[in-house]
N, C-alpha and C positions, 0 to 999 in steps of 0.2 A: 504493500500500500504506500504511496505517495503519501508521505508524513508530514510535507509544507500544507497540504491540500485537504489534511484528514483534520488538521487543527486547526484551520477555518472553517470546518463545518459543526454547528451548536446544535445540539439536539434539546430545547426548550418545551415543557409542561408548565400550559397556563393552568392556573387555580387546581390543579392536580389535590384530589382530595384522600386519597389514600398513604398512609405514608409509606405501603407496600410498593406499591406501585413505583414510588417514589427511587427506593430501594433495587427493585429489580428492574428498572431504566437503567442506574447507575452500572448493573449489572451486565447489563445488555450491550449498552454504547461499548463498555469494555472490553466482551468480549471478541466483539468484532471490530476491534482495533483503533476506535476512537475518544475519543477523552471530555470533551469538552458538555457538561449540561448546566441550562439553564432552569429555574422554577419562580413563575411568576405568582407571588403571595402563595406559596402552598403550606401543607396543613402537616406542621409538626414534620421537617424536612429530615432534621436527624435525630426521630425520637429511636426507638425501642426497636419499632416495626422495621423502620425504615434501614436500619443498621444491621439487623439479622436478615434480611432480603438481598440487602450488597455484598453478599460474601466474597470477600476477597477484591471486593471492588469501594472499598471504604475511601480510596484516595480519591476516586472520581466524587463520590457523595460529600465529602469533605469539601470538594474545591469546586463543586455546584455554585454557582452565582445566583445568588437572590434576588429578585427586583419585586420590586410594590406593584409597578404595572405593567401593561404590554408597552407602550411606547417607550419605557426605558428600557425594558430588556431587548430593544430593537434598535436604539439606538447609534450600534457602529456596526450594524445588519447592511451589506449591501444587496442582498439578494434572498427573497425571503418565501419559501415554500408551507402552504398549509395545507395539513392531512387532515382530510374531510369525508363521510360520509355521505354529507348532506348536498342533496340536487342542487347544480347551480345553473341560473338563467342560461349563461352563455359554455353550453357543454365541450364547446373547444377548446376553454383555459384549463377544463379538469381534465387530466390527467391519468393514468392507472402511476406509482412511483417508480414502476421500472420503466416505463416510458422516459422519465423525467431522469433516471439516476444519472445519464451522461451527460445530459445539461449542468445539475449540481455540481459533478465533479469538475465540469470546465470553469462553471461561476467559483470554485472554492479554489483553485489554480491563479484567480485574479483578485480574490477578497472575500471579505465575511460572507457565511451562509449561514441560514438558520431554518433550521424545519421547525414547524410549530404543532403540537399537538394539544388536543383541549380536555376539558373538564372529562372527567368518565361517565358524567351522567347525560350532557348535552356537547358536548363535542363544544368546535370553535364559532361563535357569536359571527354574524354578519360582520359586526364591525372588525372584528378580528381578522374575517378573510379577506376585507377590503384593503387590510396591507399588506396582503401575500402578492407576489410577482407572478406565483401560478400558486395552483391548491391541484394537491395530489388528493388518490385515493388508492385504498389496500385491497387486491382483486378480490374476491369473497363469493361462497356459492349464496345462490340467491337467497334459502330459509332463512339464513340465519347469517347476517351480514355484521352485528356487532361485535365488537373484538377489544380486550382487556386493555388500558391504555401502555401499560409494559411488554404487553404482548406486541402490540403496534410497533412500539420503538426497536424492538428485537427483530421482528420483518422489517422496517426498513431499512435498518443499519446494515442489515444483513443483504439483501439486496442493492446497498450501494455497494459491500465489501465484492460482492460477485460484480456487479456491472462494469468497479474499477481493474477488474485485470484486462477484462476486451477494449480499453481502451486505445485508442490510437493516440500517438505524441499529435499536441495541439501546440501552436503559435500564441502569442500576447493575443489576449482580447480586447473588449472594450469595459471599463474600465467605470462601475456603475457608481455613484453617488450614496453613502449611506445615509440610511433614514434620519439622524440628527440635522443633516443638512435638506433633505426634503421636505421634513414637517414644516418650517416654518414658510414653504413655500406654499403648503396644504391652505393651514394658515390665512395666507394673504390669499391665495385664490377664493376663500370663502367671505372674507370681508369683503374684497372688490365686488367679487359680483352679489352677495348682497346690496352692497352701495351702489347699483348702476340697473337694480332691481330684477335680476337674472334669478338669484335666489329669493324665494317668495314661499309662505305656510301655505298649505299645507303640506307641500310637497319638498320642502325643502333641506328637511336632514337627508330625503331619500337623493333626492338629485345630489347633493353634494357627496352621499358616499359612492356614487354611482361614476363621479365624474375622477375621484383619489383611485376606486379599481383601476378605469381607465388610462390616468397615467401611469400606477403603480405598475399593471402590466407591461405599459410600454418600455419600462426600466429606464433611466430620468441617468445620465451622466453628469457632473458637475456644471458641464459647459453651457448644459441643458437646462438646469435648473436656473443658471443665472439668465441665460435668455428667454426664457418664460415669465421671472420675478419683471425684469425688462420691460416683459410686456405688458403684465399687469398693471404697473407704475404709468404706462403709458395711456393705457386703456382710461383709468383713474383720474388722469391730466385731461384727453380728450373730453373726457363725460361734463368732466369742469368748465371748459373752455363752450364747448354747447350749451351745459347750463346757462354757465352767462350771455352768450350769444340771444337764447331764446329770451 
């Protein structure tokens, strides 16, 4: 396994409510060769449960990074994958994860990745998948398609561990912008077009999450992001200039 590539990719449990679970993730990442997990506010990270499920994998659960929310623990994410169950409008972003595993491994060769996996009782929130770049899913026979959330983390790791030996040598890529420098572009695109009256109730928490999938799919490079703020700013100056004109 490519070891510059395998420590930029996070394997993160939002609101993870088990501390088994918790435990046999830590378990898991390890054993199929990679290190790094995230848990966004979860419950009792290294009690009891969670420490006798890590067996022999104490150092990964130990050096877990905690965060209060999703947008901090996304924060130096440039490229962010969310494991989903749940039907999504536009069926071309979703994914099966071995579809996707050779894209992650190119995205984790240029910068941070993060796969996201959610609660064990409802999976990941809308809002949560609206800042995935793509949302995978875990093939499954059709009865019975729910699956343990460490059980998940163990198939997916596991399936990048196999996708990364057929890879081919790849060239530099392009070179994505991470989320701490996005958000605040998020941000200002919701103010502007509230102020120029694009964003309107009732529809408008929806169209604004509608519009961050959007660009978050398209993957937003630095260069990118300042020519878009660019144009917001300008957008903002014109609306003034007509104001006053009118």
């Amino acid at each position: 396994m490519e070891q510059d590539a395998a420590h930029r990719i996070t394997f993160c449990l939002v609101h993870p409510e088990n501390p088994g679970n918790v435990g046999s993730a830590a378990r898991a990442i390890k054993n199929m060769g990679f290190s790094n997990l995230a848990l966004v506010s979860p419950s009792d990270p290294r009690g009891e449960e969670a420490i006798r499920m890590a067996y022999r994998s104490h150092d990964i659960l130990n050096a877990a990074s905690l965060y209060p929310d999703l947008p901090s623990a996304l924060a130096d994410a440039c490229w962010v994958v969310g494991l989903t169950g749940r039907k999504q409008h536009d069926r071309t972003a979703t994914r099966s994860i071995e579809e996707l595993a050779s894209e992650v491994w190119a995205r984790a060769k240029e910068g941070a990745v993060t796969l996201l996996f959610g609660p064990e009782g409802t999976g990941l929130t809308n809002e949560a998948l609206a800042r995935c770049h793509r949302t995978a899913f875990i093939p499954t026979g059709a009865v019975f398609s729910s699956l343990n959330l460490a059980q998940a983390v163990l198939i997916v790791a596991y399936l990048l561990l196999q996708a990364q030996a057929d890879l081919p040598p790849t060239g530099p890529g392009r070179m994505l912008a991470p989320a701490k420098e996005i958000e605040p572009f998020f941000t200002e695109m919701e103010s502007t077009l509230e102020q120029i009256g694009f964003l309107k109730p009732p529809e408008k928490k929806e169209t604004a999450r509608k519009l961050r999938t959007l660009f978050t799919r398209a993957g937003l490079d630095q260069e990118e992001v300042k020519l878009l703020r660019a144009m917001l700013r300008q957008i903002l100056w014109a609306a003034g200039k007509k104001s006053e004109g009118s």
